[in-house]
Rosetta silent file (secondary structure, phi, psi, omega in degrees, C-alpha in Angstrom):
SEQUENCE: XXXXXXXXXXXXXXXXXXXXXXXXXXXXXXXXXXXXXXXXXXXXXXXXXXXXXXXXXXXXXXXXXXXXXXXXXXXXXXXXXXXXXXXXXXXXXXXXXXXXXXXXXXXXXXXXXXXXXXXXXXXXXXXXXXXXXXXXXXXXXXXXXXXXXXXXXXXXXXXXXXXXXXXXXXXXXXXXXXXXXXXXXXXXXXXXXXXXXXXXXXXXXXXXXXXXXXXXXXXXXXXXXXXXXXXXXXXXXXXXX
SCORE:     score description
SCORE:     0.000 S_00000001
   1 L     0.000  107.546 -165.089  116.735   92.095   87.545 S_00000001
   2 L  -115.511  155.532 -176.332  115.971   92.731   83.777 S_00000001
   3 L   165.772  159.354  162.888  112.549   94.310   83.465 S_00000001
   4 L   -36.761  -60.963 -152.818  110.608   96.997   82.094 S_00000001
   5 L   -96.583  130.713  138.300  109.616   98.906   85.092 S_00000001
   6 L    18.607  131.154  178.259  111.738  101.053   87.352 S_00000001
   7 H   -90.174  -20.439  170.291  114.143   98.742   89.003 S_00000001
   8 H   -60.427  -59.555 -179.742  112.904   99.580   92.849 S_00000001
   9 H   -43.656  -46.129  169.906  109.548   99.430   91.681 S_00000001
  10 H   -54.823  -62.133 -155.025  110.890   95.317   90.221 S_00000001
  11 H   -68.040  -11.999 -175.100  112.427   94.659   93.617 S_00000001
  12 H   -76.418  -45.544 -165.835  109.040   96.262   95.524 S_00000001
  13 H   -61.130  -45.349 -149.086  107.031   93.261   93.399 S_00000001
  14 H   -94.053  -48.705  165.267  109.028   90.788   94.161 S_00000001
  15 H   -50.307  -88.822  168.947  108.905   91.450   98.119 S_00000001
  16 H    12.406  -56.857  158.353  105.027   91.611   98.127 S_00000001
  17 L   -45.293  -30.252 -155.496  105.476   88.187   96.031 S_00000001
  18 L  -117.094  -25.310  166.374  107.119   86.842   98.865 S_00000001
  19 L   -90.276   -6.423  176.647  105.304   87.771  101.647 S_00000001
  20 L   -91.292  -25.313  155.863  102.369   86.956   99.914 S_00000001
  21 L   -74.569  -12.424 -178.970  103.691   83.652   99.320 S_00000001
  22 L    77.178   18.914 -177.327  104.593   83.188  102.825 S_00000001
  23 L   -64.466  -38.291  179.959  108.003   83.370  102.182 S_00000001
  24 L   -97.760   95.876  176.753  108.777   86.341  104.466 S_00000001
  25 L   -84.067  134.856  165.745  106.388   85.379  107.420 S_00000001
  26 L     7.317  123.438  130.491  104.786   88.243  110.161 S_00000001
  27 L    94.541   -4.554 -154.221  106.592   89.915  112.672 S_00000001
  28 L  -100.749 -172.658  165.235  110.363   88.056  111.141 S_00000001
  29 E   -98.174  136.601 -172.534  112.807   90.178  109.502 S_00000001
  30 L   -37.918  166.326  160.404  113.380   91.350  105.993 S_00000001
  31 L   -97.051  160.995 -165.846  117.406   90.383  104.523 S_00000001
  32 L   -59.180 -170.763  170.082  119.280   93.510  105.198 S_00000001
  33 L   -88.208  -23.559  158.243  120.086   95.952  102.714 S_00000001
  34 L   -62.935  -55.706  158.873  123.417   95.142  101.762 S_00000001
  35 H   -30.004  -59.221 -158.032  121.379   91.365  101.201 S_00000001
  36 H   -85.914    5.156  177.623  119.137   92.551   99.250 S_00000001
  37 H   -77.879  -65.533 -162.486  121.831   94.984   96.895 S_00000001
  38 H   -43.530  -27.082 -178.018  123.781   91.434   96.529 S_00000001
  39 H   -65.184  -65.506  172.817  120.869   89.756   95.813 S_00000001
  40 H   -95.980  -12.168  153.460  119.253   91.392   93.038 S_00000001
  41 L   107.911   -0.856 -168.210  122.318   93.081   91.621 S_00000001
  42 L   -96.902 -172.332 -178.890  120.952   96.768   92.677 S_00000001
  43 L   -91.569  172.520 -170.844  122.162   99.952   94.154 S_00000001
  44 H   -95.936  -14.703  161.227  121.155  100.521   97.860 S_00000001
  45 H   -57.610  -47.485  171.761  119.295  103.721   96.676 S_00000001
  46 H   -41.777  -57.673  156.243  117.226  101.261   94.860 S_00000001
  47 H   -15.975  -71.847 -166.641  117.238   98.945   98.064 S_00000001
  48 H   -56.330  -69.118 -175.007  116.258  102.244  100.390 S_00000001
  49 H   -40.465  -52.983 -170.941  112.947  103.272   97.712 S_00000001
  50 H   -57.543  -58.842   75.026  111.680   99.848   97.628 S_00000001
  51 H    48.253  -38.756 -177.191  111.776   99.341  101.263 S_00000001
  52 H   -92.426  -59.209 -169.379  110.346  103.315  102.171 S_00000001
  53 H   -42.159  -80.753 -165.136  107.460  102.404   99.729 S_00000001
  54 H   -53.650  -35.561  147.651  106.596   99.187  101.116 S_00000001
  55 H   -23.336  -61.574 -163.536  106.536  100.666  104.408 S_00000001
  56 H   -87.329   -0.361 -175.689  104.227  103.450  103.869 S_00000001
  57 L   -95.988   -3.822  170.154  102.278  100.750  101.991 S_00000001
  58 L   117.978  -15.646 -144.639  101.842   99.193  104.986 S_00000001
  59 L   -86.882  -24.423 -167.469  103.793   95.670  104.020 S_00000001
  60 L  -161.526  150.523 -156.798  106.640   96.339  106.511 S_00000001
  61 L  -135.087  156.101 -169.754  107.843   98.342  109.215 S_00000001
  62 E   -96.808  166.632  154.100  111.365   99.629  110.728 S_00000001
  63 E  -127.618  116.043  168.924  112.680   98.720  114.731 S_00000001
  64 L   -84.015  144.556 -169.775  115.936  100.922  114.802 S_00000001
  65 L   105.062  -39.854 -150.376  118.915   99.260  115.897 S_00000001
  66 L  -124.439  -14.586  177.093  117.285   95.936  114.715 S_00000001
  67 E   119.122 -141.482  173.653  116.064   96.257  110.720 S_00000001
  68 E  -125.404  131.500  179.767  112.829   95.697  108.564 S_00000001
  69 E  -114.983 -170.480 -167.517  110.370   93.922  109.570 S_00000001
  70 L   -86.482  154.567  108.959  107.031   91.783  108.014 S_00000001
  71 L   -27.291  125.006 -152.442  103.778   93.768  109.095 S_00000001
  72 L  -138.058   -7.819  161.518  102.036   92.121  111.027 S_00000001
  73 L   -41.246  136.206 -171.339   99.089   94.094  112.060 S_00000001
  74 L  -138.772  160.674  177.647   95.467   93.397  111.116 S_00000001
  75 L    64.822   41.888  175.684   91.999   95.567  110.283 S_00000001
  76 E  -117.218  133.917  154.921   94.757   98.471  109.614 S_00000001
  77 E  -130.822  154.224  149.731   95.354  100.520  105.989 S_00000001
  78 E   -71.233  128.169 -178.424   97.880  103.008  105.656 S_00000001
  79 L   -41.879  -65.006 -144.459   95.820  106.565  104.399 S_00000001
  80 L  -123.506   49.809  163.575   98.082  107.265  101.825 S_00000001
  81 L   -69.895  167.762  170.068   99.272  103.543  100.472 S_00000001
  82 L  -120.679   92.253  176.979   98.776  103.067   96.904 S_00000001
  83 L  -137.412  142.113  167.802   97.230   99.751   96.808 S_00000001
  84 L   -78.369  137.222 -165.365   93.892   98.167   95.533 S_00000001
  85 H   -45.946  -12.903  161.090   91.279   97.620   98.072 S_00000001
  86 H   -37.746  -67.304 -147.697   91.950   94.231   97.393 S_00000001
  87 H   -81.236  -48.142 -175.686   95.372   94.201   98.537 S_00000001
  88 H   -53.883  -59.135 -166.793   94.097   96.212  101.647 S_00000001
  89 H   -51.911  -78.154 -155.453   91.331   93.213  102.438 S_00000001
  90 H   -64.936  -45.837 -174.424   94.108   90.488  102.441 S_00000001
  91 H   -40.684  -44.308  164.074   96.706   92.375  103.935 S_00000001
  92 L   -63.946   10.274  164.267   94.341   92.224  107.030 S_00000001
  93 L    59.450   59.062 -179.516   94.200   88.571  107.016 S_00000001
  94 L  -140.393 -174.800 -160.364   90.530   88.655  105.870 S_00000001
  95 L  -135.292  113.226 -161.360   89.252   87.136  102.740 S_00000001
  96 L   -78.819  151.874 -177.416   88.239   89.953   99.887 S_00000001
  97 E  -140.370  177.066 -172.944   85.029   90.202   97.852 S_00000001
  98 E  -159.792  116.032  167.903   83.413   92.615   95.063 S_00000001
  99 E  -103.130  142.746 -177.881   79.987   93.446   93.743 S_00000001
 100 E  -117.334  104.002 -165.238   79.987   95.315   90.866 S_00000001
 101 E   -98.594  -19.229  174.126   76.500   97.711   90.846 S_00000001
 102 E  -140.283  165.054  176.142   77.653  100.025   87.631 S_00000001
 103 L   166.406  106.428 -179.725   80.157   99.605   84.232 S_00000001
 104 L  -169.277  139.582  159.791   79.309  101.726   81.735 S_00000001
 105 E   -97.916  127.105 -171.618   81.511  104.340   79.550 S_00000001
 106 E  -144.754  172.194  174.941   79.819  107.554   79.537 S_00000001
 107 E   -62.861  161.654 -158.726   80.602  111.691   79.298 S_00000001
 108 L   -92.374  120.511  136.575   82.801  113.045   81.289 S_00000001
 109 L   -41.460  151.316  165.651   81.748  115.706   83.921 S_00000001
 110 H   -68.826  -31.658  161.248   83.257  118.990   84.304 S_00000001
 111 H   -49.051  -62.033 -153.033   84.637  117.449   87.975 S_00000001
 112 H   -92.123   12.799  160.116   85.685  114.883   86.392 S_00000001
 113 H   -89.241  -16.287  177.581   87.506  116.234   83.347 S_00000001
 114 H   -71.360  -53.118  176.659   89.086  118.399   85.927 S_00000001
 115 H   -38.749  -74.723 -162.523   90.142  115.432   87.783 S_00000001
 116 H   -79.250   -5.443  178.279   91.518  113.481   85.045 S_00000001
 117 L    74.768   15.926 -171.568   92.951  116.218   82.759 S_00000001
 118 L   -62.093  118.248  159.758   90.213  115.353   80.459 S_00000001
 119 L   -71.172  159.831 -150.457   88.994  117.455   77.056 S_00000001
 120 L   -70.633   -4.722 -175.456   85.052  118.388   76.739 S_00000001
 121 L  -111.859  -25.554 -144.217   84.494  115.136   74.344 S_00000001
 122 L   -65.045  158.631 -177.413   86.473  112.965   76.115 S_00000001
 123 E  -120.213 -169.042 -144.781   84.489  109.844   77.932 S_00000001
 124 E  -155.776  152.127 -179.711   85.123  108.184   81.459 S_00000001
 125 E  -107.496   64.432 -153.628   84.962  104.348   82.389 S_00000001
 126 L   -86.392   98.869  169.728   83.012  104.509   85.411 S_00000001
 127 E  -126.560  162.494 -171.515   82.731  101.952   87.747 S_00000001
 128 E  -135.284  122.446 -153.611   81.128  101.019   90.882 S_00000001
 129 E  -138.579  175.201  161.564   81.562   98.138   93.114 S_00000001
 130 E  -116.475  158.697 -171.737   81.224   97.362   97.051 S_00000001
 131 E  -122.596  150.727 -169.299   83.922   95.618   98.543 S_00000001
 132 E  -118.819  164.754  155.953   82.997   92.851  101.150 S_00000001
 133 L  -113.690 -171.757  175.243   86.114   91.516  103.949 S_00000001
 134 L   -17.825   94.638  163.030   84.686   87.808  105.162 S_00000001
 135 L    54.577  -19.703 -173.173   81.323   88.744  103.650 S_00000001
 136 L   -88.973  135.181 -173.888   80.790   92.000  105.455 S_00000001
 137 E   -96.036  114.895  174.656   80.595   95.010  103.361 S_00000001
 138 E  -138.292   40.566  156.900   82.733   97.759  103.911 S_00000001
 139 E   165.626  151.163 -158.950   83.021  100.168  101.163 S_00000001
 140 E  -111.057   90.806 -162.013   81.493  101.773   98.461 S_00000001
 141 E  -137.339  109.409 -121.507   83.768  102.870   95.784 S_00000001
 142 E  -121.039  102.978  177.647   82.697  104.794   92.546 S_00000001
 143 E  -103.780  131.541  176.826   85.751  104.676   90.459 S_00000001
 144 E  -125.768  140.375  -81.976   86.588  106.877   87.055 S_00000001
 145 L   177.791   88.350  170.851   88.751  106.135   84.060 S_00000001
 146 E   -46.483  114.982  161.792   90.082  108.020   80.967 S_00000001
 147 H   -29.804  -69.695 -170.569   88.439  105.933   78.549 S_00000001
 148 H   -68.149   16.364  176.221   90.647  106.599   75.553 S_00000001
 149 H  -113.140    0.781 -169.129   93.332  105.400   77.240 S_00000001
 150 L  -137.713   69.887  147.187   91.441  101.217   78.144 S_00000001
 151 L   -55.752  130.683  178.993   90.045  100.310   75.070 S_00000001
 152 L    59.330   22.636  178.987   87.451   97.431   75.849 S_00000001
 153 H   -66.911  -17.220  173.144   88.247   98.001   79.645 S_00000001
 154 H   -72.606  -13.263 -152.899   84.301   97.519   79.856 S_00000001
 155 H   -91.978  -24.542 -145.380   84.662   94.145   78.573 S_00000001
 156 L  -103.381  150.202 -157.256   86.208   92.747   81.624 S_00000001
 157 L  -115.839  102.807 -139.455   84.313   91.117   84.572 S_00000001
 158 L  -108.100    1.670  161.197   85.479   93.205   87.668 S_00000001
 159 L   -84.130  -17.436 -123.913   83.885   90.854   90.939 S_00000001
 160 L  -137.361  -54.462 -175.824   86.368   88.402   89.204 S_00000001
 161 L  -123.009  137.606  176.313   89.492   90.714   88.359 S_00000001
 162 L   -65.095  147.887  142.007   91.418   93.517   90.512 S_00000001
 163 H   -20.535  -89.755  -81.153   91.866   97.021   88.631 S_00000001
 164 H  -136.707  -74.839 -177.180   94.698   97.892   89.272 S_00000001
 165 H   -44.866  -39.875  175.827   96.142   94.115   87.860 S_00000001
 166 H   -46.412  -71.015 -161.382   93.863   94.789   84.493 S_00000001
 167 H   -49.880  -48.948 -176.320   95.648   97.921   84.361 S_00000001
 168 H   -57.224  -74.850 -149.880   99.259   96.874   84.887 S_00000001
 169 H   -77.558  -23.562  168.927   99.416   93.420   83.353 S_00000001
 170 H   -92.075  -23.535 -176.264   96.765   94.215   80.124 S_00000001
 171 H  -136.820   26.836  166.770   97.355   97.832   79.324 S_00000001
 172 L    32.946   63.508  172.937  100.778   97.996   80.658 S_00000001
 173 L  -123.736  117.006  173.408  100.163  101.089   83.102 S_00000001
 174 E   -93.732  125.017 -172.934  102.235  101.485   85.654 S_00000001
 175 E   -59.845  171.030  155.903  100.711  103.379   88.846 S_00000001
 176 E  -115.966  -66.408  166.427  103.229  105.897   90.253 S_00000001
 177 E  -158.311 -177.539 -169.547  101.633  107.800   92.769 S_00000001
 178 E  -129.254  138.708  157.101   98.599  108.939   94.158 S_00000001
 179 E  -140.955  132.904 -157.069   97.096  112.282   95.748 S_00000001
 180 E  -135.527  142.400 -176.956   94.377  111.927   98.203 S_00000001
 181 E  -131.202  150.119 -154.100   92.601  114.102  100.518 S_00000001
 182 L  -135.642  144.908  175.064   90.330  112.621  103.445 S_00000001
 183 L  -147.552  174.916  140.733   87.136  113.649  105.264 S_00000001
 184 E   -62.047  113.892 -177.839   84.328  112.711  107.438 S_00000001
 185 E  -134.714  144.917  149.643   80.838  112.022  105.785 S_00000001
 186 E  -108.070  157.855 -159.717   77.482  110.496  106.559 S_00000001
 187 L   -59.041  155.445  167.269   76.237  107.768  104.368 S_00000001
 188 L  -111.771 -162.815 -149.390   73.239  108.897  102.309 S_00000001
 189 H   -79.912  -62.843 -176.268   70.230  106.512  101.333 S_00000001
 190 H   -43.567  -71.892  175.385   72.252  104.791   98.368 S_00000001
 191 H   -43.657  -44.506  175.740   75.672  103.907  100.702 S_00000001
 192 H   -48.607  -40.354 -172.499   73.545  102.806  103.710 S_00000001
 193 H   -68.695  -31.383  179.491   71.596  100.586  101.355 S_00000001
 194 H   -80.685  -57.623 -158.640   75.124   99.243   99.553 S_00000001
 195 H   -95.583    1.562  178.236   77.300   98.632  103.250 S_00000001
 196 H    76.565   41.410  164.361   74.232   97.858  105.247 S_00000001
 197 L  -118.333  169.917  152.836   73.940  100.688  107.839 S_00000001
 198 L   -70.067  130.545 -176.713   71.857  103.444  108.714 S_00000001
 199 L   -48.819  132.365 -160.466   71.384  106.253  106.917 S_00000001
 200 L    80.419  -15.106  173.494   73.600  109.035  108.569 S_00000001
 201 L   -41.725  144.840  159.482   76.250  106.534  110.107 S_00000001
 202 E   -74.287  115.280 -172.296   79.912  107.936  109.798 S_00000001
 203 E  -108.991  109.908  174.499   81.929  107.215  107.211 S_00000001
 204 E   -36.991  113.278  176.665   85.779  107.962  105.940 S_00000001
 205 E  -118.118   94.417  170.800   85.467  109.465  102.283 S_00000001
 206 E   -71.178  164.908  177.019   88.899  109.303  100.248 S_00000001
 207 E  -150.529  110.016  179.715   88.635  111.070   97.292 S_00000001
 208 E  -126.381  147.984  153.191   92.154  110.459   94.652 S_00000001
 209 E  -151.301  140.189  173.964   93.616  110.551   91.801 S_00000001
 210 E   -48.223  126.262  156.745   95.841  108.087   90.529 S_00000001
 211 E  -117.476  143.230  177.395   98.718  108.681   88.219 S_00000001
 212 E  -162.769  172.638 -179.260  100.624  106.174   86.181 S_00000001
 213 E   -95.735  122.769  166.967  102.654  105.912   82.970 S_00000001
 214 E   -99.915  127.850  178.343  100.844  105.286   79.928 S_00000001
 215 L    35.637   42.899  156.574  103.200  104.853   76.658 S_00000001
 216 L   105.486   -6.437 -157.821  106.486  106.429   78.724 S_00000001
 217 E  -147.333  132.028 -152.270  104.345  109.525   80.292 S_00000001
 218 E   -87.988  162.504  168.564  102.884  109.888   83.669 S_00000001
 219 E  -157.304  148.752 -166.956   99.145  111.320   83.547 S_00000001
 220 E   -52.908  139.347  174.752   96.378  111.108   85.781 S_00000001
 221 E  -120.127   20.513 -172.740   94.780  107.367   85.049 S_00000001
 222 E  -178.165  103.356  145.443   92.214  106.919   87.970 S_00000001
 223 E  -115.534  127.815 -179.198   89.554  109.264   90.110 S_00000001
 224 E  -145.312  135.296  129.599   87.605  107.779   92.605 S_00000001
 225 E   -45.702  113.739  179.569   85.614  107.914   95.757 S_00000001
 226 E  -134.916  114.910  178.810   85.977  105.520   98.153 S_00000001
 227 E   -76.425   90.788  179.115   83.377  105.215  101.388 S_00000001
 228 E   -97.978  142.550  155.728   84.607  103.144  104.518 S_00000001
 229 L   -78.189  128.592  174.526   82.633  101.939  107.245 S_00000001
 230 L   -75.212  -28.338 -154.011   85.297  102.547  110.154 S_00000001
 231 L   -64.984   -3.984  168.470   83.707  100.367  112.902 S_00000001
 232 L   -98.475  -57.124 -152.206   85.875   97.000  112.117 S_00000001
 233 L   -89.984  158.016  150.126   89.142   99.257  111.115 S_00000001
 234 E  -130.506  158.597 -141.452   91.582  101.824  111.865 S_00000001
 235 E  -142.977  138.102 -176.660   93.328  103.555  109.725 S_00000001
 236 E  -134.769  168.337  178.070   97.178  104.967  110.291 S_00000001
 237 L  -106.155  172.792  158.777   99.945  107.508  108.527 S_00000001
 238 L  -131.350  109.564 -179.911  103.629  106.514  108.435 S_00000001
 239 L   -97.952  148.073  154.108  105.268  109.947  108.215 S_00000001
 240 L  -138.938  177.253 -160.171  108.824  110.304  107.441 S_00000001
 241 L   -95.215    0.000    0.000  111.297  113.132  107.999 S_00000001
């Protein structure tokens, strides 16, 4: 496994890749961890990380006694996965869409210079899309951006491309981690009008920010709001001790 990137973080891609490919189908089991040292040449610390991640991401789950298994669950996210809503939509065996209602670089707020670690000149990428599953719309999610660090990140046609891949595969930023805090809201005039409810329905409102490494050094790279309708989904943690 020769790569760039963290080697757990290589071996996390490459499961994802495989279940995504249908190599690793629902419900079967995972190769063990001893497999998967021999396989890709790593340590089983490596093995363990890869394996805990994709778990809390949602991709796979443990039966003690018996191993790792595919996830196989559907209209579920893990709270605190670090995935693009994308990622979420398919994972549920539904088929994801994106309108994109703003994309514009503009000043920075004082929230959001707080957020982002931002100085008083500094500008923000902002964008704002709805996310559809089979056509249905079910969230509203007003995403912000250090600017200076996605030159021409404005350029790019975002119903079309995930985030999160722009970021990785064009401006070589690797996410890390995330910290997210979660509440209970009712939609206001604008959300009702974007997911197609009534004005006051109840909605889940994460609110994160994103860290990843840009040029060797992690820093925040991503605050956003994001507004779910709950009434197809449920949403679960996977705590460990």
């Amino acid at each position: 496994m020769k790569d760039r990137l963290p080697k757990y973080l290589v071996l996390k891609k490459e499961i994802i890749k495989l279940i995504e490919d249908g190599v690793y189908l629902e419900d079967t089991l995972v190769p063990s961890e001893r497999e998967l040292m021999e396989q890709y040449q790593v340590s089983r610390i490596t093995v363990r990380r890869a394996l805990e991640e994709l778990s809390n991401a949602g991709y796979l789950y443990r039966v003690h006694g018996k191993g790792t298994f595919v996830k196989g669950d559907r209209h579920t996210q893990n709270l605190f996965s670090i995935v693009s809503c994308t990622e979420d939509i398919k994972s549920m065996g539904m088929v994801p869409s994106r309108l994109v209602v703003k994309k514009v670089t503009e000043d920075s707020s004082p929230k959001k210079r707080k957020k982002l670690s931002l100085n008083m000149n500094d500008k923000v990428f902002n964008l704002a899309r709805i996310y559809y599953a089979d056509d249905t719309p079910i969230n509203y999610t007003d995403t912000n951006l250090p600017a200076k660090y996605f030159k021409g990140i404005e350029t790019y046609d975002f119903e079309e491309n995930s985030l999160y891949k722009v970021l990785e595969d064009d401006y070589n930023v690797t996410v890390t981690n995330a910290i997210r805090s979660v509440e209970a809201v009712s939609s206001d005039e604008v959300i009702s009008s974007y997911l197609k409810i009534k004005e006051g329905t109840p909605l889940i409102l994460f609110s994160t920010v994103t860290y990843g490494l840009v040029n060797g050094r992690e820093v925040p790279i991503e605050y956003f709001d994001c507004y779910y309708h709950t009434d197809q989904f449920k949403f679960y943690i996977n705590q460990t001790k």
